[in-house]
Backbone and ligand atoms as CSV (ligand in chain L), in Angstrom:
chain,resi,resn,atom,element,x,y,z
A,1,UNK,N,N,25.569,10.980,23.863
A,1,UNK,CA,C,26.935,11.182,23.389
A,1,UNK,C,C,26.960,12.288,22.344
A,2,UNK,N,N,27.814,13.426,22.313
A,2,UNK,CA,C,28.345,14.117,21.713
A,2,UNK,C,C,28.825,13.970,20.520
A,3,UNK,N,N,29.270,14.635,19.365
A,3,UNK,CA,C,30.050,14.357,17.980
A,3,UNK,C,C,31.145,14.346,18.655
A,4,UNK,N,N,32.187,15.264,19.067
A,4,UNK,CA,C,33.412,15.475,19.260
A,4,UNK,C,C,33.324,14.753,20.636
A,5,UNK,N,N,32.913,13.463,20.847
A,5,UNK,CA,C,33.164,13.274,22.397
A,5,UNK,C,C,32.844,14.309,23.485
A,6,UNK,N,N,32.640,13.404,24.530
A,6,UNK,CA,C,32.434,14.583,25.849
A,6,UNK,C,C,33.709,14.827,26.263
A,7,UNK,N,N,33.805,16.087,26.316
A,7,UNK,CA,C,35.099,16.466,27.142
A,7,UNK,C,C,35.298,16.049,28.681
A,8,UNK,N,N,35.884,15.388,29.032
A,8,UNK,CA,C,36.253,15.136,30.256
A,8,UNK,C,C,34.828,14.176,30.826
A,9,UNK,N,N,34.908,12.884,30.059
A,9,UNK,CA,C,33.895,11.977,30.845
A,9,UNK,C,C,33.842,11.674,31.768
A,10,UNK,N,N,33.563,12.096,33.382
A,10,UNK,CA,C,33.927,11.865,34.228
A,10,UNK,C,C,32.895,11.165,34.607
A,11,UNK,N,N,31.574,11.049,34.354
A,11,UNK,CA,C,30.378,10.913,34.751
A,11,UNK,C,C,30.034,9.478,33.884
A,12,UNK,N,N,28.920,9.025,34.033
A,12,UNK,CA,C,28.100,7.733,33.680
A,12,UNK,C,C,26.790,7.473,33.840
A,13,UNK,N,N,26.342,6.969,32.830
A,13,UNK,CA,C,24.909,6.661,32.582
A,13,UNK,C,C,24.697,5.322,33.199
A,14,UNK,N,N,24.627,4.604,33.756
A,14,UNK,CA,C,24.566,3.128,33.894
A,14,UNK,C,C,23.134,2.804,33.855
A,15,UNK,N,N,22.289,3.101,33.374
A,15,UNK,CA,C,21.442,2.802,32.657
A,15,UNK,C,C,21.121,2.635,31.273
A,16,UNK,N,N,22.195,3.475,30.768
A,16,UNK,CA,C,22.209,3.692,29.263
A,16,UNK,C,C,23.833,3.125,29.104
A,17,UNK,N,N,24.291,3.010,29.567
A,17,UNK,CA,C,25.585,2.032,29.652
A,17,UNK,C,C,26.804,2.573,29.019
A,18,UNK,N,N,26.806,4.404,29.191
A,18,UNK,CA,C,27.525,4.901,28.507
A,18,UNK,C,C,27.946,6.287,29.433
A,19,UNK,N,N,29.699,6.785,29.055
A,19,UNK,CA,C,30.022,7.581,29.179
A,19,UNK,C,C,29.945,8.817,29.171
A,20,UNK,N,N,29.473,9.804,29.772
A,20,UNK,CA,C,29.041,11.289,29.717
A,20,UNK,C,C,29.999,12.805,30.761
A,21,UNK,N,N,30.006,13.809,30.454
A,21,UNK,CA,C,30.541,14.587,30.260
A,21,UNK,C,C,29.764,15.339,32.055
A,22,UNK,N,N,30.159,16.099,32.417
A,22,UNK,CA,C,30.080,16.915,33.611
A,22,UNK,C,C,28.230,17.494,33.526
A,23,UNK,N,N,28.635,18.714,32.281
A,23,UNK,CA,C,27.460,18.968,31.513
A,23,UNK,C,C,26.406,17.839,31.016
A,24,UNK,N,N,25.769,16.908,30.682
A,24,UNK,CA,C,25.681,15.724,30.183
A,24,UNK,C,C,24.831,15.604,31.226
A,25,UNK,N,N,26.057,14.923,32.226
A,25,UNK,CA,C,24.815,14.126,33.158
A,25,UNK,C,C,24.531,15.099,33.989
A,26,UNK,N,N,24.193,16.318,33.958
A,26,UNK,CA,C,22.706,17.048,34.567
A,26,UNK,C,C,21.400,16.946,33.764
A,27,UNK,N,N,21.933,16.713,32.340
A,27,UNK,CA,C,20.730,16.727,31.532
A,27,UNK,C,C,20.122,14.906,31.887
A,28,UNK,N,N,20.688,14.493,31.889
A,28,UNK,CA,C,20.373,13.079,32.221
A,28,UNK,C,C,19.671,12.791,33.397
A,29,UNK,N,N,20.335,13.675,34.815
A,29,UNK,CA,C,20.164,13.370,36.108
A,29,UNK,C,C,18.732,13.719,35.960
A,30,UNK,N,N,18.414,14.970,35.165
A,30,UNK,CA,C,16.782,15.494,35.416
A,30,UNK,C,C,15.852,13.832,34.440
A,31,UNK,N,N,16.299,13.145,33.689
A,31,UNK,CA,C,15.273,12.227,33.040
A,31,UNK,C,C,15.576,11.129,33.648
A,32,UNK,N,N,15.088,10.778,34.745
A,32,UNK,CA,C,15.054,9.401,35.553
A,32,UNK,C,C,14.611,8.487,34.900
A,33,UNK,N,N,14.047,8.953,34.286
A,33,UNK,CA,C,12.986,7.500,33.705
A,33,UNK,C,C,13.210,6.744,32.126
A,34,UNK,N,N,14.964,7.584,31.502
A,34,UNK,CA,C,15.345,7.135,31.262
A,34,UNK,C,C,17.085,6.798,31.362
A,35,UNK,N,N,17.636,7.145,32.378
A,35,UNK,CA,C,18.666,7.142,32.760
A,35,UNK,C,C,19.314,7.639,34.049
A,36,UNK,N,N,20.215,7.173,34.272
A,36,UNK,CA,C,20.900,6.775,35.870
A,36,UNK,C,C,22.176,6.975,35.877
A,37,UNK,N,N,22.458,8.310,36.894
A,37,UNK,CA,C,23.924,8.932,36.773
A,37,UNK,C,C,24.762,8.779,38.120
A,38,UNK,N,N,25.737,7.979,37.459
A,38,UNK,CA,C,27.016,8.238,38.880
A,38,UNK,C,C,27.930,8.822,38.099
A,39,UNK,N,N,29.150,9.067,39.126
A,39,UNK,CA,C,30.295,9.763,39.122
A,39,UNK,C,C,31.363,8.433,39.263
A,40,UNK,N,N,32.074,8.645,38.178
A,40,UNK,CA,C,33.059,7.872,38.072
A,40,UNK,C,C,34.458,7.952,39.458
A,41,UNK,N,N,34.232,8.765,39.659
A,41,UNK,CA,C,35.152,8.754,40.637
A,41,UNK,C,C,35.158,8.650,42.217
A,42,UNK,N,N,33.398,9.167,42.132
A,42,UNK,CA,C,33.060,9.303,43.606
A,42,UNK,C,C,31.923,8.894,43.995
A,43,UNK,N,N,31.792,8.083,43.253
A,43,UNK,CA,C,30.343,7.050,43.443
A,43,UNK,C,C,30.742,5.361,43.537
A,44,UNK,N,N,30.337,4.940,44.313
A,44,UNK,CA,C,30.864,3.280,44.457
A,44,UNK,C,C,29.950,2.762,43.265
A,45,UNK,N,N,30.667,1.562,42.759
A,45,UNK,CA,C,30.528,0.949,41.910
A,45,UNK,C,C,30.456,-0.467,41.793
A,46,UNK,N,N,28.983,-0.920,41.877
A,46,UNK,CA,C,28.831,-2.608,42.365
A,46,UNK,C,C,28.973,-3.157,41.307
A,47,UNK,N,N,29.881,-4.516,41.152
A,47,UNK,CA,C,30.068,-5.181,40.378
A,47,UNK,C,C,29.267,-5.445,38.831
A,48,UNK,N,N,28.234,-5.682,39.345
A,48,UNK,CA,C,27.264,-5.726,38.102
A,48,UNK,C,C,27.116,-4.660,37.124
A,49,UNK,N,N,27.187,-3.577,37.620
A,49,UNK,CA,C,27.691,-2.387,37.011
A,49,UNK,C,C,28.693,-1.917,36.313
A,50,UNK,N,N,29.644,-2.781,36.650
A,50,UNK,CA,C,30.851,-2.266,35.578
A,50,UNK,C,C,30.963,-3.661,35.033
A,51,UNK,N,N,30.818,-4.664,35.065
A,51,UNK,CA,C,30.182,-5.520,34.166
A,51,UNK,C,C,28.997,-5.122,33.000
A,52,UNK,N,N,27.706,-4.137,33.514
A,52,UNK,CA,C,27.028,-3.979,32.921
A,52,UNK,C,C,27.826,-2.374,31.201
A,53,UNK,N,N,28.845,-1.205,31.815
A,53,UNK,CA,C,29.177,-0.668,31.571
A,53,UNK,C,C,30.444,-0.980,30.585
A,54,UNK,N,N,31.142,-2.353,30.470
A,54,UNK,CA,C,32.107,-3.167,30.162
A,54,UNK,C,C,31.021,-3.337,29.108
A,55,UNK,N,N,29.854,-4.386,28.709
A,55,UNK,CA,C,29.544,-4.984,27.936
A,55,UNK,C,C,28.944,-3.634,27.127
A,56,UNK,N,N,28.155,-2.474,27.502
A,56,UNK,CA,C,27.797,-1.588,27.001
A,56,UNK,C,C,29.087,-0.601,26.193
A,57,UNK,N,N,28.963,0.650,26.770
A,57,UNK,CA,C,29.538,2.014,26.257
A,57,UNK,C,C,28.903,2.251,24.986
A,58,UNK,N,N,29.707,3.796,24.512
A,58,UNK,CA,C,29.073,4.575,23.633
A,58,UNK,C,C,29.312,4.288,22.542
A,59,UNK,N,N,29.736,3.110,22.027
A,59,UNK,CA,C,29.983,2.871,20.646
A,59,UNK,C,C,28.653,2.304,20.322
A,60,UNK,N,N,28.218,1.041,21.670
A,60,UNK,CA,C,27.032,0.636,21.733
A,60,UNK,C,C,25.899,1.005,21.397
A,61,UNK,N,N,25.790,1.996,22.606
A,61,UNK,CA,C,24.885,3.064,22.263
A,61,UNK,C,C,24.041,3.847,21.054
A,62,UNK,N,N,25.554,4.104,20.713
A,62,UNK,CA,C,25.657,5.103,19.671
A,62,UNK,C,C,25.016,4.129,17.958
A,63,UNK,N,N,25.563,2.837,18.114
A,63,UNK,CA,C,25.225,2.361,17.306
A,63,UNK,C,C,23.700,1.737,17.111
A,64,UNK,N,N,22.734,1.800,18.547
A,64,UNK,CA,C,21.701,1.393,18.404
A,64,UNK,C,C,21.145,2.595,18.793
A,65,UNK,N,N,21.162,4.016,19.002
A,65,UNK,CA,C,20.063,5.093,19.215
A,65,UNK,C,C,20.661,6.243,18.135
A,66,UNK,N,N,21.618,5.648,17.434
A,66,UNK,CA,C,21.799,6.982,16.310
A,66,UNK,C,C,21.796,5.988,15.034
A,67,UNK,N,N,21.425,5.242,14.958
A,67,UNK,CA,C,21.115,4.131,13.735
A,67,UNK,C,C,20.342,4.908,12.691
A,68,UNK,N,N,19.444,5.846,13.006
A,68,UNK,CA,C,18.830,6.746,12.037
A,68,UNK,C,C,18.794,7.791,11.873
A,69,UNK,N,N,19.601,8.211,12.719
A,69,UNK,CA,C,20.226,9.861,12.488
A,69,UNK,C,C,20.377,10.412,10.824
A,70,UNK,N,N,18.711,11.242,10.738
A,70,UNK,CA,C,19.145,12.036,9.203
A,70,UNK,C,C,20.376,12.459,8.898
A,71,UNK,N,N,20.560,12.524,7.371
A,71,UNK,CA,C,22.192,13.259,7.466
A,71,UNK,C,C,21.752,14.842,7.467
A,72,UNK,N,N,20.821,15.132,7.454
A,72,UNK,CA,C,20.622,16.875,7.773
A,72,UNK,C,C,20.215,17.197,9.102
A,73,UNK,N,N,20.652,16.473,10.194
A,73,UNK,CA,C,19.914,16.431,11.335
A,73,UNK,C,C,21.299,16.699,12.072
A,74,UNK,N,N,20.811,17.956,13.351
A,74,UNK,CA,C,22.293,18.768,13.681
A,74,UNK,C,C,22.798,17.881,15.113
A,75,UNK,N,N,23.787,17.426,15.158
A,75,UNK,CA,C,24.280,16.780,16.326
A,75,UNK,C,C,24.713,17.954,16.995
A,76,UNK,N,N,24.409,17.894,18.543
A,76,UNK,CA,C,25.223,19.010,19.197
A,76,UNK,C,C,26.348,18.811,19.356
A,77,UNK,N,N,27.758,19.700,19.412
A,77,UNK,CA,C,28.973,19.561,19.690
A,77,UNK,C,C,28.996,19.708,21.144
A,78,UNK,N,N,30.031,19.904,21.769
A,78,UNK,CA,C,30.853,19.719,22.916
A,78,UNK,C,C,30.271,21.734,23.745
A,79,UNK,N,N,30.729,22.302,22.229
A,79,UNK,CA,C,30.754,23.943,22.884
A,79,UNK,C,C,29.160,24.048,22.430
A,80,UNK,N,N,28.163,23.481,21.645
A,80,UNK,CA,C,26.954,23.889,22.363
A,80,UNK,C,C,26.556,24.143,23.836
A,81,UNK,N,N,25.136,24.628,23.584
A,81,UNK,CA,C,24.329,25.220,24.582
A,81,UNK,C,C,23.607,23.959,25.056
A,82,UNK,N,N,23.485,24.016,26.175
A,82,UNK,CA,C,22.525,22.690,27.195
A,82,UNK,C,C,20.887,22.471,26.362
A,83,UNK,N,N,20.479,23.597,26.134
A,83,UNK,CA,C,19.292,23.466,25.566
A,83,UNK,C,C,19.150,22.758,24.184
A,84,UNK,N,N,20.276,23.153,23.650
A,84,UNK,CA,C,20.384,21.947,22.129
A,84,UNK,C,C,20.694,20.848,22.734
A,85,UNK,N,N,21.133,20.223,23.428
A,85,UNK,CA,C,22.000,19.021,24.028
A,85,UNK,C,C,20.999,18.332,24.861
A,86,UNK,N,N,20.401,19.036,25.696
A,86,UNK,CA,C,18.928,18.425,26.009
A,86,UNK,C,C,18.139,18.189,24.948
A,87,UNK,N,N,17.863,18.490,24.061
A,87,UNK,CA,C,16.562,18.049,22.595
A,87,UNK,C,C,17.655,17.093,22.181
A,88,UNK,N,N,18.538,16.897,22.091
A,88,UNK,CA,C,19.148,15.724,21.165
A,88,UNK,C,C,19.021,14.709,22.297
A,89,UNK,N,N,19.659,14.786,23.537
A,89,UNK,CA,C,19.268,13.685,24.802
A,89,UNK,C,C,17.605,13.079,24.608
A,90,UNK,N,N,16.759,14.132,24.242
A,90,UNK,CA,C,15.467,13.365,24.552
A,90,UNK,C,C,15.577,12.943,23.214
A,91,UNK,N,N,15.478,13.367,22.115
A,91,UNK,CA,C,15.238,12.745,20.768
A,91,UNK,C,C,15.687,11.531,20.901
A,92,UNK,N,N,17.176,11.171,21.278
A,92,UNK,CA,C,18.123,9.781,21.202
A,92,UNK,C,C,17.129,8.959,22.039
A,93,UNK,N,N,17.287,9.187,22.757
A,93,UNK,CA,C,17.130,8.338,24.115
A,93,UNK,C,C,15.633,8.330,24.778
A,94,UNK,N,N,15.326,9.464,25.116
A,94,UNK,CA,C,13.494,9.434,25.817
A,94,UNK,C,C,12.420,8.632,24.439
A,95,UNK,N,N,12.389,10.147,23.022
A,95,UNK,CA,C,11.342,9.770,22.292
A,95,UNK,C,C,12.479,8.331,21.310
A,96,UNK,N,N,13.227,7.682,21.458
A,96,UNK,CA,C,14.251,6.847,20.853
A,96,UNK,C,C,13.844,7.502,19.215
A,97,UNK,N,N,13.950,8.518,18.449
A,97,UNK,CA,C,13.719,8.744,17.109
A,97,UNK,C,C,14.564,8.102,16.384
A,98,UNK,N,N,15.843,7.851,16.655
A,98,UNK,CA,C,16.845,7.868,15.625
A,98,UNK,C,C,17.139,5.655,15.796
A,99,UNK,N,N,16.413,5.265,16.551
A,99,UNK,CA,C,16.585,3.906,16.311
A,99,UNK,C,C,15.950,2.347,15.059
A,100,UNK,N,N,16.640,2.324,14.759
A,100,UNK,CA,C,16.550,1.443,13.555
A,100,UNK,C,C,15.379,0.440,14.059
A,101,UNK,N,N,14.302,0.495,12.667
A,101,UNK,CA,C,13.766,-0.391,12.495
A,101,UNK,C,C,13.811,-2.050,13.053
A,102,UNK,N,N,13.026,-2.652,12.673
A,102,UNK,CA,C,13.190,-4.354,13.000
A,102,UNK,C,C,13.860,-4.783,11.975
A,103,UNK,N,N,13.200,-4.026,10.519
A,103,UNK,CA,C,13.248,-4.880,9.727
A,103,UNK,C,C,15.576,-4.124,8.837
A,104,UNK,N,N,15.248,-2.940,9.563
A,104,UNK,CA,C,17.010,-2.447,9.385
A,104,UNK,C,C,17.848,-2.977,9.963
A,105,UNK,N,N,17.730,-3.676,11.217
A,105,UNK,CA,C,18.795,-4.487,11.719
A,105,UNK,C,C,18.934,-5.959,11.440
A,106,UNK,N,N,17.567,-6.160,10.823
A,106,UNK,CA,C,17.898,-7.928,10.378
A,106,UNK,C,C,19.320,-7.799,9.487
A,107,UNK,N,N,20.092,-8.482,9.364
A,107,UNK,CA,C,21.871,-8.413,8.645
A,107,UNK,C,C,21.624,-8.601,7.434
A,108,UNK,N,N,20.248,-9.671,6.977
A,108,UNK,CA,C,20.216,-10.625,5.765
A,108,UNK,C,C,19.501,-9.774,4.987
A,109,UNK,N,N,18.683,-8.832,5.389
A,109,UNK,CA,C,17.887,-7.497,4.229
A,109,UNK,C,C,19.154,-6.725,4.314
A,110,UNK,N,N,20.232,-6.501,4.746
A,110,UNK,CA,C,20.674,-4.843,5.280
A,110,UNK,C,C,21.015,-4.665,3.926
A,111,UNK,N,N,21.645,-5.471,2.676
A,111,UNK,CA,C,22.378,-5.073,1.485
A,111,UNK,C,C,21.152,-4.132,0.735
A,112,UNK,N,N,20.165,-5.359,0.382
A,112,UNK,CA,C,18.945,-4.581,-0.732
A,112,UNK,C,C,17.670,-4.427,-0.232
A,113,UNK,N,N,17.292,-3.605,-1.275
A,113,UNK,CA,C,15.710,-3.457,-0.906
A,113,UNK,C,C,15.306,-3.498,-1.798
A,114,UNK,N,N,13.735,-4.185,-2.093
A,114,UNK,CA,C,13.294,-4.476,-3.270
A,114,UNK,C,C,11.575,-3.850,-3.046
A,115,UNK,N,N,11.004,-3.092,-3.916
A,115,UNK,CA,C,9.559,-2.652,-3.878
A,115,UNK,C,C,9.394,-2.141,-5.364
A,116,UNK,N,N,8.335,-1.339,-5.041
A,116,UNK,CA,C,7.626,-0.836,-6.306
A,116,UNK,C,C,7.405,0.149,-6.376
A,117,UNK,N,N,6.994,0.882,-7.416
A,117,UNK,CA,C,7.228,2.587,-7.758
A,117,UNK,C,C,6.255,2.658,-8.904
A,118,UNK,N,N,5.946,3.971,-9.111
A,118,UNK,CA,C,4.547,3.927,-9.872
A,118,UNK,C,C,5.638,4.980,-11.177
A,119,UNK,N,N,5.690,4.248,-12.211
A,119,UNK,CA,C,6.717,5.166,-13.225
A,119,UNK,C,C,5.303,5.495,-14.259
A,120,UNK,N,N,5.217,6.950,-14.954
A,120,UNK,CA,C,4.193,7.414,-15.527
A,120,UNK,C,C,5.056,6.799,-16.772
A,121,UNK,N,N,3.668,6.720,-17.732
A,121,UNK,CA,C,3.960,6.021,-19.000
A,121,UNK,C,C,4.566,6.894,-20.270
A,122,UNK,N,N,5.533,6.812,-20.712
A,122,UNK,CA,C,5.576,7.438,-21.923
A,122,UNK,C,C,4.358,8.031,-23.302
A,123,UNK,N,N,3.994,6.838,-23.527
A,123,UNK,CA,C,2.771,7.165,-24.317
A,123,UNK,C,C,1.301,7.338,-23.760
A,124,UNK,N,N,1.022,6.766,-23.089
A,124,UNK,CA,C,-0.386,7.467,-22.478
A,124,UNK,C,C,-0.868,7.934,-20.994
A,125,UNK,N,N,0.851,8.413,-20.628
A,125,UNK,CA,C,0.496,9.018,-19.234
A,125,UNK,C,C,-0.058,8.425,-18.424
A,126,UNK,N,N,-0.449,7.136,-18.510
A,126,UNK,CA,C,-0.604,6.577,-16.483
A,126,UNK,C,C,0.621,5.824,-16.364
A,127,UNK,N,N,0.263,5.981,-14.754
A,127,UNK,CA,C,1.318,5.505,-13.843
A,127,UNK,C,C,1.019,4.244,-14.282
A,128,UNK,N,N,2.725,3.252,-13.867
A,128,UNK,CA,C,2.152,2.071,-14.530
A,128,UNK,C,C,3.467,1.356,-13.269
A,129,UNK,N,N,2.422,0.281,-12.717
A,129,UNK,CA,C,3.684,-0.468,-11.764
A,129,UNK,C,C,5.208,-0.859,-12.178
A,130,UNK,N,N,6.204,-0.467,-11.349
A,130,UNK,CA,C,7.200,-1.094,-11.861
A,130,UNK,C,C,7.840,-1.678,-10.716
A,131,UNK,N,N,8.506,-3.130,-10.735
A,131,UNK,CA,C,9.594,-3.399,-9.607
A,131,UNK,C,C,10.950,-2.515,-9.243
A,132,UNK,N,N,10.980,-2.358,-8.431
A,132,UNK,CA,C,12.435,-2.057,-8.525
A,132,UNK,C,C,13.553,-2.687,-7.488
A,133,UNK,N,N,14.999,-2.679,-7.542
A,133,UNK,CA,C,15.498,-3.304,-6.770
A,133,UNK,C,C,16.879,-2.478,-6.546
A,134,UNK,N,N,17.144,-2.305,-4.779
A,134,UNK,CA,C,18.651,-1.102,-4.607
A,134,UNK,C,C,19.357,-2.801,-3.871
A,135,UNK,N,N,20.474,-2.437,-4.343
A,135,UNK,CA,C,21.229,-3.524,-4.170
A,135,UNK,C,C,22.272,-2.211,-3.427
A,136,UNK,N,N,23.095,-2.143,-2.237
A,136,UNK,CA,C,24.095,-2.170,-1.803
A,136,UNK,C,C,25.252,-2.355,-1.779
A,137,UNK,N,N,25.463,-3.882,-2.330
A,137,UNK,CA,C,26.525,-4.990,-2.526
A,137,UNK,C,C,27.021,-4.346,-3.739
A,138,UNK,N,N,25.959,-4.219,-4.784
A,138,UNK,CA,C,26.318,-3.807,-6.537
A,138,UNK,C,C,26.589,-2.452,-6.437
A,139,UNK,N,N,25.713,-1.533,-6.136
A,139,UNK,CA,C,25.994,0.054,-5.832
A,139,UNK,C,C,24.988,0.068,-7.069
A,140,UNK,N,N,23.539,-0.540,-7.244
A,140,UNK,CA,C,22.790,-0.181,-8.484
A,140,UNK,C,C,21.603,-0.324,-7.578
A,141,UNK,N,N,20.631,0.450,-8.904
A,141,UNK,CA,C,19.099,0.507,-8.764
A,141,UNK,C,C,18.425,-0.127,-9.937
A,142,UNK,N,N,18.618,-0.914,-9.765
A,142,UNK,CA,C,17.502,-1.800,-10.689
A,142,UNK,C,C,16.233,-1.638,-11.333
A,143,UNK,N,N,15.892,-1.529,-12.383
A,143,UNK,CA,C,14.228,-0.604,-12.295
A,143,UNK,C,C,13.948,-1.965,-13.276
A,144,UNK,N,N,12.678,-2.557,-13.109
A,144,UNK,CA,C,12.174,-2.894,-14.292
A,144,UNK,C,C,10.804,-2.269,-15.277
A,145,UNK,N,N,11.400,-2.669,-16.147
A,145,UNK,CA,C,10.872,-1.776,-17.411
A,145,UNK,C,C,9.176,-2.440,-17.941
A,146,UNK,N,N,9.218,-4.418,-17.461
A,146,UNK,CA,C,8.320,-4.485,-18.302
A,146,UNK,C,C,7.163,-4.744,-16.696
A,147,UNK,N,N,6.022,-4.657,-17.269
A,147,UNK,CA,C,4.900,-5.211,-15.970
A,147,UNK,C,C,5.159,-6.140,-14.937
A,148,UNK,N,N,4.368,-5.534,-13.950
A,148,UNK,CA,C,4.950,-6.734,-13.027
A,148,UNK,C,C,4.114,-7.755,-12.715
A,149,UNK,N,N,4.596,-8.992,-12.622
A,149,UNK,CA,C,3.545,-10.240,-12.946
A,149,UNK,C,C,2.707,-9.921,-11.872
A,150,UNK,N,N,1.210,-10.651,-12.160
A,150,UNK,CA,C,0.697,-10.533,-11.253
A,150,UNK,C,C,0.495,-11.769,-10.138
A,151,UNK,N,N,1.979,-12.386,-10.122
A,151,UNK,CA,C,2.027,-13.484,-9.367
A,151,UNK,C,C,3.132,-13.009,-8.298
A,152,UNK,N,N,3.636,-11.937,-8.522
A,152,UNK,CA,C,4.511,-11.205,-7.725
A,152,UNK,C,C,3.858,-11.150,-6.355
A,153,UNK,N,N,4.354,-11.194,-5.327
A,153,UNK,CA,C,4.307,-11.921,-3.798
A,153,UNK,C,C,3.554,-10.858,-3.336
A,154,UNK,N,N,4.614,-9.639,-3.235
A,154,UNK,CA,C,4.243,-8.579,-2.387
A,154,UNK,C,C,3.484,-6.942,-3.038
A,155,UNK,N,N,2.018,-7.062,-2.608
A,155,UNK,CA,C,1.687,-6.194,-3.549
A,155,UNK,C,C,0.616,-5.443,-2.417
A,156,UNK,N,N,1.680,-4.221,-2.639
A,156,UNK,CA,C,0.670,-2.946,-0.988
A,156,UNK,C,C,-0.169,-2.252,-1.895
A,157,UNK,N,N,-1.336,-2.392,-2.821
A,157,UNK,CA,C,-1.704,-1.132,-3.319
A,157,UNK,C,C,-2.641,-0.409,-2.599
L,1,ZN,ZN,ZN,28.616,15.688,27.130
């Protein structure tokens, strides 16, 4: 899927369970192995399929293969070139780059994250453990200031 939408979706992924553009599904038709193109208009359409295309589409999609889309990372538009539009097709979808973690879609972590950071010391220059905690919910970063126990659970050093 495109930023500005595909112009004139006439086409379909029904493997990927989403709507595509004229242009689109040639880039698709060439990667079999991860997607499957009919024509919306002139391709029969077995039940299970638009059942399968009903429960899917590109919001779907979009929400589980662009889940990690850098924000400096260039989406192709509509009036790009096939060759940008192919590298974003394989990035999304073949090498899946932009799909969220296990631990990003659990609902019950999604607010905070809590770890540790090595803050250098004021007075004698070593790094010295600190907790820290990004809360979401609050819109803060939490730092703590004093040591961290050494009964603290999770410790990657
Ligand atoms: Zn398109």
């Amino acid at each position: 899927m495109l930023k500005l939408s595909h112009l004139n979706p006439e086409w379909a992924s029904y493997r990927l369970g989403i709507f595509i553009c004229l242009n689109c599904s040639g880039i698709h038709r060439n990667l079999p192995q991860i997607s499957r193109v009919k024509s919306l208009r002139l391709d029969f359409w077995e039940t299970d399929l638009i059942e399968f295309m009903k429960k899917h589409g590109n919001l779907c999609a979009k929400a589980k293969y662009e889940a990690k889309v850098p924000p400096y990372y260039y989406i192709p538009q509509s009036c790009d070139c096939l060759v940008l539009k192919e590298q974003w097709i394989r990035a999304k979808y073949e090498r899946e780059e932009f799909v969220a973690t296990r631990i990003c879609q659990d609902p019950c972590s999604a607010g905070t994250r809590e770890g540790f950071l090595w803050k250098r010391g004021r007075e004698n220059r070593q790094f010295q453990k600190r907790r820290f905690l990004l809360s979401a919910r609050e819109g803060v970063m939490k730092y703590y200031t004093k040591e961290v126990s050494s009964s603290a659970r999770v410790d990657r050093r």
